[in-house]
N, C-alpha and C positions, 0 to 999 in steps of 0.2 A: 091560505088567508092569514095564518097566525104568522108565517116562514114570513109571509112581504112585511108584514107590519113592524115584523121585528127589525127587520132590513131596512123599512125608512127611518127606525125610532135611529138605529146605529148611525147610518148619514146624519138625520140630525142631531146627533149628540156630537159629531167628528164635526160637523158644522160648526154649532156652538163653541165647543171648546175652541177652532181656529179661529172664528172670527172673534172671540174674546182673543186669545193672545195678540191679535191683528193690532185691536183697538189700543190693545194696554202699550203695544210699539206704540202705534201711530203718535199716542198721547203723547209717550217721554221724546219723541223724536220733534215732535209738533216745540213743545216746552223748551230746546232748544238751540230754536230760531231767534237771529235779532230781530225782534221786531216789536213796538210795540201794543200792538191789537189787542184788547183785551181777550179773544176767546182764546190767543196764543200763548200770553201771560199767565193765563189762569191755568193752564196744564201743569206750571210749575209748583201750582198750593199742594194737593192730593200725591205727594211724591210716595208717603208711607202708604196710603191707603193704592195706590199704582202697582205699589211691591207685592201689599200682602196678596193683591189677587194675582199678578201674577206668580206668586209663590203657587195659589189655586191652581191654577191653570197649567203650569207645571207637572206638580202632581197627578192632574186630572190627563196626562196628554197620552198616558199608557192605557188609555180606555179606548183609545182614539187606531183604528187603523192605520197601517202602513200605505201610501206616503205620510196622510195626516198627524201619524205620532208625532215625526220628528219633525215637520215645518212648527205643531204646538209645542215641542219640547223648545227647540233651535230657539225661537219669538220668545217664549216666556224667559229662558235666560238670559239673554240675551237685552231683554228689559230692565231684568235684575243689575245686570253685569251696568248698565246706562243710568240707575237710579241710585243703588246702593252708595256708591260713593259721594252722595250728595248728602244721602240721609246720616252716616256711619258718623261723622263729626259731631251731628248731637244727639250721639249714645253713650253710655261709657266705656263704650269698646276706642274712645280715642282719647288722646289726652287732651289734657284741661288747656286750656287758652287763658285763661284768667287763673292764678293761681289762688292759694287760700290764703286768709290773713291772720295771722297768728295773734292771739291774745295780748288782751293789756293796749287797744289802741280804739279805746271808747271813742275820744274825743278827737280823733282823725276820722271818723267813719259817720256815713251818712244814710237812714235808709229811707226809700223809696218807696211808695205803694203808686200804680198804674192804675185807671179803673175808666174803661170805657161804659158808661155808664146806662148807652142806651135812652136815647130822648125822650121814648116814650113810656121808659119803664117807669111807674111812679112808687115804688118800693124804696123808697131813697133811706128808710130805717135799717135794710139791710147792708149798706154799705157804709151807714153811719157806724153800726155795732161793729163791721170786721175795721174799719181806719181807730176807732176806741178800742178795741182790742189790741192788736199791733202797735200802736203807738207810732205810729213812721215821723220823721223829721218832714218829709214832704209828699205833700198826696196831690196828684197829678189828676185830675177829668177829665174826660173827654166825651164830646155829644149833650157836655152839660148846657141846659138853656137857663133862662129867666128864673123858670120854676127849681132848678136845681140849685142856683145858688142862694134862693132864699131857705132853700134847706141846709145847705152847705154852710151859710155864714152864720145862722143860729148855732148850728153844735160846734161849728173849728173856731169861728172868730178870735175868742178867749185864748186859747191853747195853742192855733196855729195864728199868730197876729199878720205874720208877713203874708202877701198875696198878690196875684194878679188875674185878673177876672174880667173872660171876654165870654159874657152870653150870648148863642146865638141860638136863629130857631134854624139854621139851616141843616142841623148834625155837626157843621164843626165848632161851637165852642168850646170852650177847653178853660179850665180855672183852676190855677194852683195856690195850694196852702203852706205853710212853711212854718215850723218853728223858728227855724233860723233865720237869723238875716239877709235878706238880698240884697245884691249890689248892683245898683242899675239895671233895673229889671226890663224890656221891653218888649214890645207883641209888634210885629213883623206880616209882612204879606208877602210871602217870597216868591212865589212864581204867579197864582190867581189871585184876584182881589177878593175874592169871599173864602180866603184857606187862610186862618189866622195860625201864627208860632209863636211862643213864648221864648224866649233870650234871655239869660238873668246869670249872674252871680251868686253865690251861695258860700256866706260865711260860717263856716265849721267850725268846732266848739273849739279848736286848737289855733284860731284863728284866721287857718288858712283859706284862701277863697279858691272857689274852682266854680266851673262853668256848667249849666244847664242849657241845651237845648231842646226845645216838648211842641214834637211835630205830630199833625195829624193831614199830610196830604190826602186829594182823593185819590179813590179805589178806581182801577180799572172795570167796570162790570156797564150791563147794558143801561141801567137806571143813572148812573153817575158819569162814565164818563167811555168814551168807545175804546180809547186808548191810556197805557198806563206813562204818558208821554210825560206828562205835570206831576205825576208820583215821583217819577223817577228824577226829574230835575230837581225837585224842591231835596229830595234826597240828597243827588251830588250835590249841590249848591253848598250845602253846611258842609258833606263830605268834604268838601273843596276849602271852607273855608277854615275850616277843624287844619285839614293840610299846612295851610300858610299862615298858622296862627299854633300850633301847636303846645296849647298851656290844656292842664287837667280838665278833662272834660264829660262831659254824659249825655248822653244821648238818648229821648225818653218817649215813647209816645206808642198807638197804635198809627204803624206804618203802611197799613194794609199791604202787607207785602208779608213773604214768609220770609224766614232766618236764612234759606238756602237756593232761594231765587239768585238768577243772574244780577239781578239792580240791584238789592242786598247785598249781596258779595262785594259787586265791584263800589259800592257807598263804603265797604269796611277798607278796601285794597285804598281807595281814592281818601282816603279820612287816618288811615292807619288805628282804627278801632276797632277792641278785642269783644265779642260776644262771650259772656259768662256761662253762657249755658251748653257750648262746646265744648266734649269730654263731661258732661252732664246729666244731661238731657234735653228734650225739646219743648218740655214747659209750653202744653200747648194751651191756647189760651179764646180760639174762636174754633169753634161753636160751642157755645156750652150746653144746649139742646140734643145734640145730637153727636154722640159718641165717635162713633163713626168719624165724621165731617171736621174733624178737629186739625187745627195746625199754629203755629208760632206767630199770629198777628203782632202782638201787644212784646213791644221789646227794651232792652237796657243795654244800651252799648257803651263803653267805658274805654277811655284811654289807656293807652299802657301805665300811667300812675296810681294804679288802684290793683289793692286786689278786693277776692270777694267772703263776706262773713257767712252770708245766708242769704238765699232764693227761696221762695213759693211760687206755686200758683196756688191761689186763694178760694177760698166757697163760692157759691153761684148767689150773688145779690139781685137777680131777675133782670140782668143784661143779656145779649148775646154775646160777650165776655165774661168770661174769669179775670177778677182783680190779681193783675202779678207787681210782688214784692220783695226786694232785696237788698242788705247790708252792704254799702262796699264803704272800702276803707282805703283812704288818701297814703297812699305806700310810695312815694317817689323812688325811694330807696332801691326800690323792689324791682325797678322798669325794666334794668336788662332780663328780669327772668320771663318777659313775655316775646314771643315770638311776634311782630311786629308784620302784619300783611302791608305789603307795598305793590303799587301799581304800577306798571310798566310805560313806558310812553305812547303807545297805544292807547290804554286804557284812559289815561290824562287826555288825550285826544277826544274817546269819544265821552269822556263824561262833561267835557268842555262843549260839545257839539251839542248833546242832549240839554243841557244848560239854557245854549242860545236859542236853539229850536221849541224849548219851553217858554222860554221867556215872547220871543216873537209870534208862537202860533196861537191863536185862539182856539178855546175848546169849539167842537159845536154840538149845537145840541139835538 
């Protein structure tokens, strides 16, 4: 009696372990489909949390009988071998993308605070103390409605004079404060008519002006949208236009997208914009509840005319974000020292097609 129990506990522990390695392929191989369905897009978030189990599972596959060792051994590296090289870029096992900016260039540098806000969170004292703590030239919102900017315009008003402020109650309003000056600032509807963008100019203390864009398309998931078709256009679109306009630029928002998803990627190859946090880290910034469940929402993408002074991610002000914040500094001088990602004619192809097919198809709901 004791000899069988032992004998099915082993099957099911060789079970376990294979069908874990099974799933942790299925996922990275799922993640690497064109498509954009959200349950197939979403394999692409969890690419760390994909590793470490299958590093588990790995390890775990010497417990596992012959043939089962090695179909769990074979599958878990083999996932690794499919993931790693997605993740490796923002660790500091690679080099920097964005290089560092060397002192004495105050008045060429700009810094930025990101802060998806959370619509319902009413703690708005807490994100007041970390933007008055920090000091940033420009603080960016997101998910701010009606109630947020009568918070907001009480404490920045005075201090940040410059602004553009679109309350919404649907989750995407978005309102930026600015010490500095903006230069023709405008709010844009790029692919849906309820996904507002900010567009502005931004005069640096050195005179110089460069370019803000502060995107918050929708998320692929089953509440917002079935497909991450309208994320991803509204993406290449500025990617595109960044392309054929090529003056200093930033790029600012929660994307709902990670840093090393295929849309991501190809918005940086189609835009020729450096991620700062390559050779880094992964500055992860959703979920802030849960440990675990974390990855790179909330981002700053910067032209090759910048380098970088300083990054955070910031305390938890009762969002399901971490506020992220960062120095960068207007370096024209500097441009050749960035390696510049370029897109192939393919790639131009399909982010022109994803474009129009955003533009033409209706969500449904």
């Amino acid at each position: 009696m004791m000899f069988g129990q032992l004998i099915k506990n082993r099957i099911m522990l060789d079970l376990l372990i294979c069908i874990a390695s099974t799933l942790l392929l299925a996922m990275t191989l799922l993640g690497r489909l064109p498509t954009h369905w959200w349950w197939i897009r979403a394999c692409e978030f969890p690419r760390l949390q994909i590793s470490a189990l299958a590093l588990v599972t790995a390890a775990l596959s010497p417990l596992a009988e012959t043939p089962w060792f090695g179909y769990a051994l074979v599958t878990s590296l083999l996932t690794l071998a499919l993931q790693l090289p997605r993740i490796l870029p923002w660790t500091r096992l690679w080099p920097l993308q964005v290089q560092p900016a060397e002192p004495g260039q105050a008045p060429r540098c700009v810094t930025l605070l990101v802060a998806n806000v959370l619509t319902s969170n009413r703690r708005s004292e807490k994100l007041i103390s970390v933007i008055h703590q920090h000091d940033p030239d420009l603080v960016l919102t997101l998910e701010s409605d009606e109630w947020w900017q009568e918070r907001l315009d009480e404490a920045l008003d005075e201090d940040w004079p410059y602004s553009v402020k679109v309350p919404l109650d649907n989750l995407y309003g978005m309102h930026l404060y600015s010490r500095l000056p903006l230069d023709r600032p405008v709010v844009k509807w790029l692919i849906q008519d309820d996904i507002p963008s900010i567009h502005t100019g931004v005069t640096l203390a050195s005179g110089d002006i460069i370019r803000l864009h502060a995107l918050h398309p929708r998320p692929p998931a089953p509440n917002e949208s079935e497909e991450s078709l309208w994320r991803d256009a509204e993406l290449l679109l500025i990617g595109k236009r960044i392309h054929e306009n090529p003056l200093p630029t930033l790029v600012a928002g929660d994307l709902n997208d990670v840093a090393w998803s295929r849309s991501t990627r190809l918005f940086c190859r189609v835009s020729g914009m450096l991620d700062p946090r390559i050779g880094r880290g992964m500055y992860s910034t959703f979920h802030a509840a849960y440990p675990f469940l974390r990855w790179p929402l909330d981002h700053i993408f910067v032209s090759e005319h910048f380098t970088l002074d300083t990054m955070h991610r910031l305390p938890k002000i009762g969002s399901d974000h971490f506020p992220f914040l960062a120095t960068l500094c207007f370096r024209p001088s500097r441009a050749d020292e960035a390696t510049t990602p370029e897109a192939d004619l393919e790639e131009y192809r399909e982010a022109n097609e994803t474009i129009r097919e955003g533009r033409e198809r209706e969500q449904q709901d």
